[in-house]
C-alpha positions as CSV (number, residue, x, y, z in Angstrom):
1,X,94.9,387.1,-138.9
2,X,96.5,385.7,-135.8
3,X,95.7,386.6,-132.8
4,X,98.5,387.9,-130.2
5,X,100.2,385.5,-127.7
6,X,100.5,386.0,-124.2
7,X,103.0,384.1,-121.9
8,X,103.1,384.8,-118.3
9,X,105.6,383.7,-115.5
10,X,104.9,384.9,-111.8
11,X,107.5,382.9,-109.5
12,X,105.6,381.6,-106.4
13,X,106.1,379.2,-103.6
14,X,102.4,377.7,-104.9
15,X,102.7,375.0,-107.9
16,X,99.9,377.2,-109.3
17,X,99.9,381.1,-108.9
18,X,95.9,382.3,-108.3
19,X,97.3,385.6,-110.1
20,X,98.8,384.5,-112.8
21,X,95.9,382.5,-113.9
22,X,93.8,385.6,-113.0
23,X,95.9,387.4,-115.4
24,X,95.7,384.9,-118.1
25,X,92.0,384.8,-118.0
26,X,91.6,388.5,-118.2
27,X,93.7,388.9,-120.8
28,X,91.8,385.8,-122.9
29,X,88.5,386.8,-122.1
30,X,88.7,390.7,-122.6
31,X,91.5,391.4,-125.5
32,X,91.0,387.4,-127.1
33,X,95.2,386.4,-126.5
34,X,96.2,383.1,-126.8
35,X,98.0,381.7,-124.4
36,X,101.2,380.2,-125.0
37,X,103.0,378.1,-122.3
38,X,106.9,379.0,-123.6
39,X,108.5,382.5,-124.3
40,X,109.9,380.9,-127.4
41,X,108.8,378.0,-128.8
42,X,110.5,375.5,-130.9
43,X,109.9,377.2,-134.3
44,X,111.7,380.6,-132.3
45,X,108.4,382.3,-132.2
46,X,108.1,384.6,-129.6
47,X,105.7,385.8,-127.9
48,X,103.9,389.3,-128.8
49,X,103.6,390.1,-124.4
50,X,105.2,388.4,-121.6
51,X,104.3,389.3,-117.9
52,X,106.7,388.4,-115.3
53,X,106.3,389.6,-112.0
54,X,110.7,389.2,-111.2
55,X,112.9,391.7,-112.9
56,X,115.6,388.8,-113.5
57,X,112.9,386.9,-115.5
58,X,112.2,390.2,-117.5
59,X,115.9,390.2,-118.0
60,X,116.0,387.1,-119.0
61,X,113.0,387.2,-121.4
62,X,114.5,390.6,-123.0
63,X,117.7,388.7,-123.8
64,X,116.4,385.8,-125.5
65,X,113.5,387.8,-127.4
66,X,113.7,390.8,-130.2
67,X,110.4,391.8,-130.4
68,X,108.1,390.8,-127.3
69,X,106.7,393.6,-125.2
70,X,107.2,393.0,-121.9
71,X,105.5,393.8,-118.2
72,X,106.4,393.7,-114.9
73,X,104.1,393.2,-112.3
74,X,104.9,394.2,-109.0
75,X,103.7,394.7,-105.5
76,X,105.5,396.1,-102.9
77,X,107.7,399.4,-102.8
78,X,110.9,397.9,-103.2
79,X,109.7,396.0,-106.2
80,X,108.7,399.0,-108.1
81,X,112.2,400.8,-107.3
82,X,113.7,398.3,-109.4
83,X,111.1,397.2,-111.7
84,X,110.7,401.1,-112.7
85,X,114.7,401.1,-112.7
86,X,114.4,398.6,-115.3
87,X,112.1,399.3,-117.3
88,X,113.5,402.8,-117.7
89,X,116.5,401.4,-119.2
90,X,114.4,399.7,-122.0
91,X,110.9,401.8,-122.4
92,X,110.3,400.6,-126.1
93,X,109.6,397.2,-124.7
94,X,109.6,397.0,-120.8
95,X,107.0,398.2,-118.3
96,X,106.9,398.1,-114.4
97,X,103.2,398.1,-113.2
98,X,101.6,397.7,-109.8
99,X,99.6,394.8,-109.9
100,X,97.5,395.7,-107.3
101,X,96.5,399.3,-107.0
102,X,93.3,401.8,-106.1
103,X,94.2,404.0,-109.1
104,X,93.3,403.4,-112.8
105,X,95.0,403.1,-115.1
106,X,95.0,399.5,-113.6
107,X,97.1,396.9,-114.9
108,X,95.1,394.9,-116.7
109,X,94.0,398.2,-118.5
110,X,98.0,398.2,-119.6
111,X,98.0,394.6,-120.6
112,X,94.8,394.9,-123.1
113,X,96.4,398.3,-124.2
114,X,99.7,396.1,-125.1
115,X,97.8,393.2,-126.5
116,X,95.5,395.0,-128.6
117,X,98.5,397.5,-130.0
118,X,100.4,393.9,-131.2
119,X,96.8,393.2,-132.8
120,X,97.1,396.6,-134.8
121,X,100.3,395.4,-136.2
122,X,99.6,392.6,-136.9
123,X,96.7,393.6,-139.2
């Protein structure tokens, strides 16, 4: 059985985002995803989750993909108006999440929710 992949793109002015790699070491540690460094790779496999924290990116990544669930992280207000915007226009595959918030669920409780429902099917 293979395990799920995860690929995650948070733009930042840093050459390495602290939360991304937070998010990729939750996701490793608690639901066992691989990480994958490419949305598609050269064989076109996807990957089964993809977290971006843009909504262009998630755009982007819902183009180029058929089957990859996707989630948006975001922080602020505006962010959510238009992540939730988007992700209401595609809710079989895209969800906008707060990234940081007091109330549960949380969004790493979403990712290992997503991750482990790609493990289901794949079994």
């Amino acid at each position: 059985m293979n395990k799920p992949t995860l690929f995650v793109n948070f733009d930042s002015h840093y050459a390495t985002n602290p939360l991304a790699a937070a998010v990729k070491m939750l996701a490793t540690a608690i639901s066992g995803a691989v990480i994958v460094d490419q949305l598609v790779d050269a064989q076109d496999i996807e990957a089964d989750v993809a977290v971006f924290n843009r909504v262009d990116e998630a755009l982007r990544a819902l183009k180029e993909t058929e089957h990859t669930r996707i989630l948006i992280a975001h922080f602020t207000k505006s962010e959510r108006d238009v992540a939730m915007a988007f992700a209401a226009r595609f809710p079989e595959r895209v969800k906008a999440l707060a990234l940081i918030t007091t109330e549960r669920p949380w969004f790493v409780d979403h990712l290992v929710a997503e991750i482990g429902a790609v493990a289901k099917e794949e079994s």
